[in-house]
N, C-alpha and C positions, 0 to 999 in steps of 0.2 A: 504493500500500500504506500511505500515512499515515494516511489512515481508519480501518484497521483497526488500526493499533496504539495513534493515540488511542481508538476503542473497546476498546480491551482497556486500557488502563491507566486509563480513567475506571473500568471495572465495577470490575477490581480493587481502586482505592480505595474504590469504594462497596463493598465486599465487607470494608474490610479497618476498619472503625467500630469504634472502642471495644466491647465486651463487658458490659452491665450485669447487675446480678442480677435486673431486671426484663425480660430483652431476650428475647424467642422461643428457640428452638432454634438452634444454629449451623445447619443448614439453612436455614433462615429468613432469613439472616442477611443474603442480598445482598439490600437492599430498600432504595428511597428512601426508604419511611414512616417511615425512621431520621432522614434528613434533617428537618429545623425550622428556622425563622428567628420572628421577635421585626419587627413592621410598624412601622410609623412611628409610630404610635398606639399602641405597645407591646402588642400584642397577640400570643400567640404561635399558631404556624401551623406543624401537621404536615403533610408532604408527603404525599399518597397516603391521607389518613384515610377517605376512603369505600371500601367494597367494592366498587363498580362503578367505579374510576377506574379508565384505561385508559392513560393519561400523565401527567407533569407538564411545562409548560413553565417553564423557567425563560429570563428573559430580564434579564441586565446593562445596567444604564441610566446614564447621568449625567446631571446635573441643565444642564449647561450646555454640552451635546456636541449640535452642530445635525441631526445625521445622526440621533442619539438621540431627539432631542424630534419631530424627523420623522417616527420610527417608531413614533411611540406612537397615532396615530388608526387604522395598517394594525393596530397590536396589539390597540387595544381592539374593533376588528370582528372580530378572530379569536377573541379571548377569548367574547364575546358568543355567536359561533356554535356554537363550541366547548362553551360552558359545557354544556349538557345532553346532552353524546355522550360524557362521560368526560372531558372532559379539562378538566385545574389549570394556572392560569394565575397567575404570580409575577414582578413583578418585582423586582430586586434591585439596590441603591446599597450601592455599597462602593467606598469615596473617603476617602484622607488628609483630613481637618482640616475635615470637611463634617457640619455639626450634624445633630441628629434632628428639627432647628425646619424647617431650610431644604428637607429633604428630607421634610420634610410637604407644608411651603409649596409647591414645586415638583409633590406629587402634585397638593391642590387646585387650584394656577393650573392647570395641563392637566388635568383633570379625570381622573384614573385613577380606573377601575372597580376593578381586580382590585387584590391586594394588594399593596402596597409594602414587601419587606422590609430593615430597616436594616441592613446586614453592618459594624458598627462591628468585630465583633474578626474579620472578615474570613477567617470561616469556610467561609461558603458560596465563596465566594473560592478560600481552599487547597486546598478538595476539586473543585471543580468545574473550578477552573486557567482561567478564561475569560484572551483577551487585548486585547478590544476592549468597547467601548460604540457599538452595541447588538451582545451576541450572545445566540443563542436556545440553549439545551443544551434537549430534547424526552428527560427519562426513564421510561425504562419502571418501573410499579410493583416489579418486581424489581431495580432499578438499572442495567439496563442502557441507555446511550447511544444513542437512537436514531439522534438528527442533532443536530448543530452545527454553528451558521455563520451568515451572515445570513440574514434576514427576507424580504429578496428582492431585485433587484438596481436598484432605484433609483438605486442609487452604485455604477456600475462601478470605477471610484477612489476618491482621496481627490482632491475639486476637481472631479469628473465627475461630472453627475447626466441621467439622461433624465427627460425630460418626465412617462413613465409606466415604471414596471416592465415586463419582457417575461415576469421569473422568478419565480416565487415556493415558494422552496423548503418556509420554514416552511410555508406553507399544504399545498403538495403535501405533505411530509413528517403532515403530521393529519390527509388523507384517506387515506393511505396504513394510518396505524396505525386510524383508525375503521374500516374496510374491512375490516382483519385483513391486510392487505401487510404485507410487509417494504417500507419507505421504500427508493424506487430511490436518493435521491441521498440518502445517511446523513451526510454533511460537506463544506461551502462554507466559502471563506475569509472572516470577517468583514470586513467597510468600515465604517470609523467612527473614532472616536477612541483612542485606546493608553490602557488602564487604568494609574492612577499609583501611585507605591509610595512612601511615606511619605521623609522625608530619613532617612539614615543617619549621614552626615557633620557634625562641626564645622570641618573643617580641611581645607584642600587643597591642592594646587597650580592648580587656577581655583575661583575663589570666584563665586557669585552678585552678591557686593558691587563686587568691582575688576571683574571679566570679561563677566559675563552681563547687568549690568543695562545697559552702555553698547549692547549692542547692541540690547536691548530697547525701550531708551528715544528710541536712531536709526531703527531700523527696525520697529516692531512695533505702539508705543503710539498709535499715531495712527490707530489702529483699534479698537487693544484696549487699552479703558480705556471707564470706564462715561459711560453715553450712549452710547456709539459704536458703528460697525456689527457690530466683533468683538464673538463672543459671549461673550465672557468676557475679564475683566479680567488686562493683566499688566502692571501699575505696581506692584506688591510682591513681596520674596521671597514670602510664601506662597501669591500669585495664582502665583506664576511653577512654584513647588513642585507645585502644583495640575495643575498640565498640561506638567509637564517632559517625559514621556514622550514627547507627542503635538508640543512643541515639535522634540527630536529629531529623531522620523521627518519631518516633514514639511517639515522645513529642511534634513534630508538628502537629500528627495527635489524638491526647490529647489517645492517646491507653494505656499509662502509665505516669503519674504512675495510676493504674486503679483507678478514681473513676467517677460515672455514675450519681449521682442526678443533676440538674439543678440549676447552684447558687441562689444563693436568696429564695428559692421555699423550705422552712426547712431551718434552721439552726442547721446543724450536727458536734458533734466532729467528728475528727480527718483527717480534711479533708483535701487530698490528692491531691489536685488539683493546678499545676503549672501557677502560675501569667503569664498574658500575655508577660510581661516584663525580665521574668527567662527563658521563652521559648524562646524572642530572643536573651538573651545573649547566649546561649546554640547554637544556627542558628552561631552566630556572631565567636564564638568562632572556630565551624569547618570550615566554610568558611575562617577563617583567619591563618589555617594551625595549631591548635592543639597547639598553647603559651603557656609554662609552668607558663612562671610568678618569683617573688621569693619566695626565700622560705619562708622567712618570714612573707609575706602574708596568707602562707595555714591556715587556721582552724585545732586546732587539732579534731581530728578523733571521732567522739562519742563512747562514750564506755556505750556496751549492758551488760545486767546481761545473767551470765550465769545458765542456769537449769530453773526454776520456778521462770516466771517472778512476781510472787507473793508474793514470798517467802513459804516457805514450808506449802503444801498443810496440809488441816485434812483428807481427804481419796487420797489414792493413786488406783487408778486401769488400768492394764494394759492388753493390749491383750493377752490370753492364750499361742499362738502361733503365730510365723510369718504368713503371709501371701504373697503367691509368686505374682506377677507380670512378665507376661512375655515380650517379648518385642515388639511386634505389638498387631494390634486389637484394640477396641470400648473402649474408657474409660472405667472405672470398678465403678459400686457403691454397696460396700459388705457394710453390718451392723455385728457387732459384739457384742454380748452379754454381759456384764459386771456387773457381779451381786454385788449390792452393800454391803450386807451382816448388813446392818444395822436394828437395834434392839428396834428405836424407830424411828417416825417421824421427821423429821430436815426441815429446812428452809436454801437454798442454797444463799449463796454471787454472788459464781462464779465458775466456770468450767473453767478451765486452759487445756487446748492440746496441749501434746508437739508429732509432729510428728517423730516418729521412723524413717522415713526414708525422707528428705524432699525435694529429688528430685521426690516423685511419688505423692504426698499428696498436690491435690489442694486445699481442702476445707475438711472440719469436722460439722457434724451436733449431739447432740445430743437428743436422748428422751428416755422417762421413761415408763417403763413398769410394771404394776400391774398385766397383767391376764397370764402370763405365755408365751404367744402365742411366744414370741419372740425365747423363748428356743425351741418349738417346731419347729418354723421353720430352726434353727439353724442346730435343730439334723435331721433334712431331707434334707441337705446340706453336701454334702461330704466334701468340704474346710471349713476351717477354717471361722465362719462365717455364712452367707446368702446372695444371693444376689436377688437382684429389683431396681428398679426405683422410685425418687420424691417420697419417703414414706417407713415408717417403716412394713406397714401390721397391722398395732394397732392403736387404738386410742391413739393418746400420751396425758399423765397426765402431761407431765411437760410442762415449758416454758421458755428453756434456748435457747439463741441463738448459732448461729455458730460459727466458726472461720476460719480465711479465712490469709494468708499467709500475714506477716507483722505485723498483729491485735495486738494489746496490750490488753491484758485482764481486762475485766472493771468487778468493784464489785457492785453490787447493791447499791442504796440509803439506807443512815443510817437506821436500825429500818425495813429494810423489806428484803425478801428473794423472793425464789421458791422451792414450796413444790418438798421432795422430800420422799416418802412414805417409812415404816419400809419392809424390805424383798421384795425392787422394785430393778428393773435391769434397769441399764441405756444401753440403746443401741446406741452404738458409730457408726455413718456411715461416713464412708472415702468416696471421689470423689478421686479415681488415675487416675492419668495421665501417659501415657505410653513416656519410653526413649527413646526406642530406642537397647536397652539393658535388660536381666534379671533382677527382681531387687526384694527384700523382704521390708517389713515393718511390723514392731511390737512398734505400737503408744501404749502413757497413755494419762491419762485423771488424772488430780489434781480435788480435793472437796474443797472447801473451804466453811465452817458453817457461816451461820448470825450469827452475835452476841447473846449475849443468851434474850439478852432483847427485840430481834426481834420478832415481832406481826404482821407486815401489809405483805399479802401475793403478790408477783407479779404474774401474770395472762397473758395469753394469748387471743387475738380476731384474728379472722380470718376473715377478707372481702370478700365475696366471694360471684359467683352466677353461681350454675352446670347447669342450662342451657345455656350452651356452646355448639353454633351449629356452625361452621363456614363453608361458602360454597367452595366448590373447585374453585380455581379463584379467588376471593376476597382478593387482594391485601390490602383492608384499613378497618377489619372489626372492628366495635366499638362492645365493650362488656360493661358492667354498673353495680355493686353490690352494694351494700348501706346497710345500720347496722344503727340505730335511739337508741343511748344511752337512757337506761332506770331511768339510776341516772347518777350524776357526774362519771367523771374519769379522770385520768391524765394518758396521754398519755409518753412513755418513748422512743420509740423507732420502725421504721417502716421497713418493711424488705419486699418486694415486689418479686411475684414470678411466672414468666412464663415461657415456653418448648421455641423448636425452632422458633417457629412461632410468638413469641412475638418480636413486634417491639417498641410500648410506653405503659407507664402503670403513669398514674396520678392520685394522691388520695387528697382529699380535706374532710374539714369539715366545713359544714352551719350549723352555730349557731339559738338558737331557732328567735333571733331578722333578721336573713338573713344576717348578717354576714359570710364571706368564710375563713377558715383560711387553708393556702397552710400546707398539709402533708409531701409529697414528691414527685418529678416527675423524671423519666429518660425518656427522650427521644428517647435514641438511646438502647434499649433493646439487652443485651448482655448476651444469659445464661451462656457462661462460667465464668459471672466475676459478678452475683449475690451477694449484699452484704447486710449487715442491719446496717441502717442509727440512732445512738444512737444524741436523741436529746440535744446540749446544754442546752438548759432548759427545761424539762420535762412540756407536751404539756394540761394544766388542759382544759376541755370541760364540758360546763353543761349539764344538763341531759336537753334529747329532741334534742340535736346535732346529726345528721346525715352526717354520714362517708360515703363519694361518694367514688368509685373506677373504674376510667373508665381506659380501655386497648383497643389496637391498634393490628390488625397481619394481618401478610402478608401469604396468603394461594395461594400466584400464586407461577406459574412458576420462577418467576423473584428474588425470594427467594432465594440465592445459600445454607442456610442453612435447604429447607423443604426436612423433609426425605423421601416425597413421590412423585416420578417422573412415570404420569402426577400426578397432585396436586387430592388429594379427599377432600370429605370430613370430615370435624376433631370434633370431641367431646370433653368432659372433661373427662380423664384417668389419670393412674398414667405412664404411659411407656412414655419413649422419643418421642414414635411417636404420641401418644396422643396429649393433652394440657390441664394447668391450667391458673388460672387469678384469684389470689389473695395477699392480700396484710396484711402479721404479723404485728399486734401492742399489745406490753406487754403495761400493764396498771394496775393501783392502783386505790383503792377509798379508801374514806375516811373512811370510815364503812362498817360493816361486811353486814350491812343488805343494804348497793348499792352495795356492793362485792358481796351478793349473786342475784339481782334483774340485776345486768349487766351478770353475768355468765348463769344462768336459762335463758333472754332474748338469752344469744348467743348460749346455747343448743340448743335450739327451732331455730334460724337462722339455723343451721348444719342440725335437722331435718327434715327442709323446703328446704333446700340445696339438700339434699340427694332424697327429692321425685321429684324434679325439672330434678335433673340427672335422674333418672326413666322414668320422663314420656318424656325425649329428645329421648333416649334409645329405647321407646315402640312408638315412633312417634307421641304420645297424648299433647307433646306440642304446643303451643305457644309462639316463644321466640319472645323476644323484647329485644333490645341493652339498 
């Protein structure tokens, strides 16, 4: 019944407009062609002024909301189609402390068709009562509310995105009203950003200055501050004023700053995760109207190094060619071939990624290649590149981890490396994310060499178990893969890895005495925000330890992320629509000869792996969770 009482308290407001002595009759009177807004161009714009208009969409934007500038390519095809069937297409910025230059500036760079109007005294705003960026209000020429809500459901959350929308209300909601329907689904909850409300406060009990910027400046800036992947700045009170709202909700809903393992359960650097006690100053601070504080309180500002957070790399390699992104459509995962042109064997510290462009670049993976394959598939790829999915097409030789926006680059343990072979090509894979906007990137990659006295090789294990059968409907399926160390190893670091479908994934190790030592657990299984968990003390196991890995997924309907409506069912693949269920851990041994007795053990794990998928494949299995 909430629908219908926000439809009845919009009309009424539109019903309830000032009275001029130039206005119609009060019969007349509930109509949107009351409404007006003033464009960025200063141009002014009656709602409803043709006789044949049949709607008006109004849709709330922000200039630096990524869910926002997302929707603006699905808007301008609707507007376009739209335009000659009745229907007015507006969008609307109305934002604390945001000029009439910048919110031009932002029509131009994303090219908006329809008109942009500036709600500086935040009129269209009080009447219309939106509470996110982007939301669509669809009014009828008489003012009544057809539908509000999102655009369509691209972002089932905030942090969740599917590949492709499944919903799309505004559009169905415009064929509804062309047709002469009544709109079946008349209000959807918006996804996006929380509209901000100017400061109200000088004074408070937490200020911006003492309280809010130390966390900002610990946990936040090292993403969000300009160049960097956050899309919007919060290294000042009035950046921070700018997006207080949307700070709030999404610290209270622990979404950011992202990190995913379960406290206690590992003990990992670098960990990201806001005290209970930071989140309600944070609560405290916008409920009390946005205090500045004095000045002399604020923290001064951290200061980042600029270029190679390492300092100057020993190999540099960069992408041959840009590569385009365009502005709508499915993530992109291209691999790029990068040959490292080296003339003997080396042992790697660390791999450094500085993204070319680091509004499109979620995440970077790299692996090494020995058999050529990678080039082949490059040159059978017209762009710049190759593209696929969760996997390179090669067995990868190497065992470097990823990098993920924020990460500070870590060097291996003194005295050891990761092989990286004479005349091998590292192949670089980008995760982009689309703007909303055209946009290119041409990323490097820094090498950095072990020291020369370096001897102990770092290594990769993969947990895992390809008999992955999960059924259509199965909302809580358990899967189990396990690995029985054949000598010692020291564990360094865990990096956990499943498709859409994955909900939890817990890894543990029972020692030979029946001791458990907790590996890592996420809970709440997020692919977009996959990370690898580097442990503060590197994790020693004796040999005869057995590394459990058990995962959780949801293969119903009730999934808003499964990309198959109705649900089937799923195997183990490399493609999005697929799914995996395993869990990276790089590792050392003491000697060459448990270095080679844990490696050989986990060749043989992969080639047991590999007939287990076979015979899921050929229906000759028997699976068991």
């Amino acid at each position: 019944m909430a629908w219908i009482a926000l439809v009845l308290f919009l009309g009424g407001m539109l019903a309830g407009l000032p009275v001029r002595a130039d206005d119609p009759p009060v019969a007349e009177k509930n109509t949107c062609r009351f409404l007006k807004g003033i464009d960025v161009d200063g141009r002014l714009h009656h709602f409803a002024a043709t006789p044949d208009c049949k709607a008006v969409v109004v849709v709330f934007l922000a200039t630096s909301c990524p869910i926002s500038n997302g929707s603006l390519p699905t808007l301008q095809k609707l507007a376009a189609r739209y335009k000659t069937r009745g229907i007015e297409f507006y969008g609307v910025v109305s934002a604390p402390n945001l000029s009439r230059e910048k919110a031009a500036k932002h029509r131009d760079e994303y090219r908006i068709s329809f008109p942009v109007l500036f709600d500086a005294s935040a009129n269209l705003r009080s009447r219309l009562k939106p509470t996110h960026t982007p939301q669509a209000m669809v009014l009828s020429p008489v003012g009544q509310v057809l539908y509000s809500g999102r655009i369509d459901d691209l972002y089932p959350s905030i942090g969740r995105k599917r590949d492709v929308p499944s919903e799309h209300e505004l559009e169905d909601a415009l064929a509804d009203i062309v047709a002469g329907r009544t709109v079946a689904v008349p209000v959807t909850t918006p996804v996006g950003c929380v509209l901000e409300n100017p400061p109200t406060a000088k004074v408070g009990d937490v200020t911006f200055n003492r309280d809010v910027a130390p966390i900002l400046f610990t946990s936040c800036v090292e993403c969000h501050r300009p160049g960097e992947a956050g899309h919007f700045s919060l290294m000042t009170y009035v950046d921070a004023c700018e997006h207080a709202n949307q700070i709030a909700f999404v610290t209270d809903q622990r979404t950011m700053p992202p990190w995913h393992p379960t406290e206690g359960f590992g003990h990992f650097r670098n960990d990201r995760r806001l005290k209970d006690d930071e989140i309600a100053l944070l609560q405290k601070w916008v409920a009390d109207g946005l205090p500045e504080g004095e000045a002399g309180d604020r923290p001064t500002p951290p200061k980042f190094i600029d270029g190679w957070q390492l300092g100057k790399p020993d190999l540099i390699l960069k992408m041959s060619e840009p590569f385009a992104i365009s502005a709508d459509g499915p993530d992109i995962h291209q691999h790029f071939v990068l040959p490292t042109g080296l003339k003997r064997n080396r042992l790697i510290s660390a791999i450094e990624f500085r993204a070319g462009n680091p509004r499109v670049a979620h995440h970077a993976s790299f692996y090494v290649d020995t058999s050529g394959v990678a080039r082949m598939l490059d040159q059978r790829d017209p762009q710049p590149g190759y593209g696929s999915f969760a996997g390179p097409g090669f067995d990868n030789y190497g065992a470097f981890r990823s990098w993920l926006p924020g990460q500070t680059p870590q060097r291996l343990p003194l005295g050891t490396g990761s092989a990286l072979p004479s005349h091998s090509d590292i192949v670089l894979e980008i995760h982009y994310q689309r703007t909303g906007k055209s946009e290119t990137d041409q990323s490097s990659i820094g090498i950095f060499y072990a020291e020369a006295s370096a001897k102990q090789q770092v290594l990769e294990l993969q947990v895992m178990n390809k008999a992955l059968d999960i059924p259509a409907g199965d909302s809580r399926h358990h899967h189990r893969a396990t690995f029985t160390l054949p000598a010692a190893a020291t564990l360094l670091d865990a990096a956990p890895h499943m498709h859409l479908l994955g909900r939890e994934m817990k890894a543990t190790a029972t020692l030979p005495g029946g001791e458990v030592k907790p590996l890592v657990w996420v809970p709440d299984w997020n692919f977009n925000w996959q990370g690898q968990y580097i442990y503060v003390d590197p994790l020693r196991l004796p040999k005869g330890t057995v590394i459990t890995v058990d995962a959780w997924f949801d293969n119903s309907a009730g999934n808003p992320l499964n990309p198959h409506s109705p649900p089937q069912r799923i195997t183990w693949g490399e493609q999005t629509r697929d799914e995996m269920s395993l869990c990276h851990f790089r590792y050392l041994c003491d000697s060459d000869s448990d270095m080679l007795a844990v490696h050989n053990s986990y060749r043989a794990h992969q080639a047991e792996q590999q007939r287990r998928y076979q015979q899921v494949q050929t229906g000759t299995a028997v699976v068991k969770p």
